[in-house]
C-alpha positions in Angstrom: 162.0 167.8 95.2 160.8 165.7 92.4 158.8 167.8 89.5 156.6 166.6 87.1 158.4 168.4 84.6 161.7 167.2 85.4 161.1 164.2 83.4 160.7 164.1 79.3 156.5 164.5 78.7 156.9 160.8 76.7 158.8 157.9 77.5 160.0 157.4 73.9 162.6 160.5 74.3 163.5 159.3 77.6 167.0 157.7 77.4 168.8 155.4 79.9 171.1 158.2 81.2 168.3 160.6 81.5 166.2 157.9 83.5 169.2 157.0 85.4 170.2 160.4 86.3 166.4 161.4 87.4 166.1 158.4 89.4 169.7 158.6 91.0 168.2 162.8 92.0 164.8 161.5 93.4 166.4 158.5 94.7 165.9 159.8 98.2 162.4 161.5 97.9 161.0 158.3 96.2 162.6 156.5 99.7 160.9 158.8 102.2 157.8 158.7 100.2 157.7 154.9 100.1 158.7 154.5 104.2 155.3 157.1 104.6 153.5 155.2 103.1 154.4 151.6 104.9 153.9 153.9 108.2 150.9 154.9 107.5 149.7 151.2 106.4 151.1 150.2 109.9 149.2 152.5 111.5 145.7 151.4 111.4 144.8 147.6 110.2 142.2 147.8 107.7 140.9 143.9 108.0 140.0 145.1 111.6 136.8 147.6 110.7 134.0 148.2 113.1 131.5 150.3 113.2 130.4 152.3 117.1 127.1 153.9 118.2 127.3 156.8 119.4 125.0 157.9 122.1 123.8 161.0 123.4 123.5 161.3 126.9 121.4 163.8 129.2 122.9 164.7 132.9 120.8 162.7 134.8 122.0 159.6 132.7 125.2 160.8 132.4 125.4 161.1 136.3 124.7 157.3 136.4 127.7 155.9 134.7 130.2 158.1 136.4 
C-alpha cells in the first residue's frame, strides 16, 4: 500500500527513476482509488438536491394512510 514515506520528503531529491519506480509500485492502488472515487460520484447526482419533511405521526393518523 502506498506510504507517505515511501516518497523523498521534497521533490527536489526526487529523481526520474525514483518517481518512476514509486509510481510503477502504486500504479495499481492509485487505479482502484481513482475507479472509487468515479463510483462513488455515480452513485448519487449532486445537481439533483432536495430537501424532505419529515413528519411525525400519531396512531390514529397513522391508521388513516394505511
Amino acid at each position: 500500500m502506498a506510504n507517505k514515506n515511501d516518497m523523498p520528503k521534497a521533490a527536489s531529491n526526487i529523481t526520474a527513476a525514483q518517481a518512476k519506480e514509486w509510481y510503477e509500485k502504486n500504479h495499481a492502488i492509485i487505479e482502484r482509488y481513482a475507479n472509487g472515487e468515479n463510483a462513488f460520484k455515480q452513485l448519487r447526482d449532486f445537481t439533483k438536491r432536495s430537501a424532505r419533511t419529515i413528519s411525525t405521526f400519531d396512531k390514529e393518523t397513522l391508521r388513516t394512510y394505511l
